[in-house]
C-alpha positions in Angstrom: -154.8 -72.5 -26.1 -153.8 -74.5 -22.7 -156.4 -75.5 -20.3 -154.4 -72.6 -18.3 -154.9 -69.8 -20.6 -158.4 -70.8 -20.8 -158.9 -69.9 -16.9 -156.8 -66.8 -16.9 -158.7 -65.6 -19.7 -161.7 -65.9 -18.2 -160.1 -63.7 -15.4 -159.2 -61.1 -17.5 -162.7 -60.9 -19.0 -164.0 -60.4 -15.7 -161.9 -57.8 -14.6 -162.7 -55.5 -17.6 -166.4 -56.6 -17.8 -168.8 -54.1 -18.9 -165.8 -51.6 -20.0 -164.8 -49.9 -22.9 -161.6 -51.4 -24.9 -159.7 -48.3 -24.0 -161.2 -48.4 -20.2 -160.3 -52.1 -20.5 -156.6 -52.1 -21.1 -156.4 -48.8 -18.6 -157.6 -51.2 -15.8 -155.3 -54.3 -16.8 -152.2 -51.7 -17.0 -153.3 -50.2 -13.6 -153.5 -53.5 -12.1 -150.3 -55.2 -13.0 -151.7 -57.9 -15.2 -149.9 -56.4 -18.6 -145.9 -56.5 -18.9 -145.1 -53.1 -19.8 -141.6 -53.4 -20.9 -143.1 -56.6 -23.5 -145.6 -53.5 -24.8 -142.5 -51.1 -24.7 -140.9 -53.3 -26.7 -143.5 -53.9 -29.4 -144.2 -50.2 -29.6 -140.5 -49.9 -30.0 -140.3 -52.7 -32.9 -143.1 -50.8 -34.4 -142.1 -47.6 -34.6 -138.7 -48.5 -36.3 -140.4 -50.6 -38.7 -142.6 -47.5 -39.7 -139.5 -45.2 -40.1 -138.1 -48.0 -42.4 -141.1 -47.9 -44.6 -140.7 -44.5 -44.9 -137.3 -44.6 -46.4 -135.3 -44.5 -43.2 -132.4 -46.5 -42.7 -132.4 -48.5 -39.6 -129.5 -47.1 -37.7 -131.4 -43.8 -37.8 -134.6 -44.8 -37.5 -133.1 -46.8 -33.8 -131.9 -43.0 -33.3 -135.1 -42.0 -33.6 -137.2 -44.3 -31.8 -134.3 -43.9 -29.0 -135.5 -40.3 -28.6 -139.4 -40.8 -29.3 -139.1 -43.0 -26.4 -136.9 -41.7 -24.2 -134.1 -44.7 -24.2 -131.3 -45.4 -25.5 -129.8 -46.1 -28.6 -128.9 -49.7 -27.5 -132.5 -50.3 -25.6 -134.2 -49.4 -29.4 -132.0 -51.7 -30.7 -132.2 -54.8 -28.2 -136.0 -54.3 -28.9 -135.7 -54.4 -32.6 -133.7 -57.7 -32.9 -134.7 -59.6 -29.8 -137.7 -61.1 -30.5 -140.7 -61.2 -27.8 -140.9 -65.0 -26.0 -144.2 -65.4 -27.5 
């Protein structure tokens, strides 16, 4: 961990101070400091990966997650194979 992450981290922990987890992430959400489309994404890559463990093939389970999500087809699948910068 940078010197940097170290002091933004230390941020964070003070904005959610005294919260619940779930109040905590609420409050981070609320106030900009989470990417949404990075957790779209994941939640996206995860689903898809579920459907596949349960026996469905990918270009379905994209179809799927397309409509769990409310995207499209393409957007599941962009999510799927591009991998996250981090």
């Amino acid at each position: 961990m940078t010197r940097l992450d170290e002091q933004l981290t230390g941020v964070l922990l003070r904005e959610v101070r005294g919260m619940t987890p779930r109040q905590a992430v609420l409050t981070l959400l609320e106030r900009g400091f989470i990417d949404l489309r990075a957790c779209e994404r994941q939640a996206i890559r995860q689903e898809i990966e579920q459907l596949q463990r349960q026996g469905i093939p990918r270009c379905e389970a994209f179809e799927v997650a397309a409509g769990k999500f409310c995207c499209s087809y393409e957007k599941a699948r962009n999510a799927f194979y591009k991998p996250s910068k981090h």
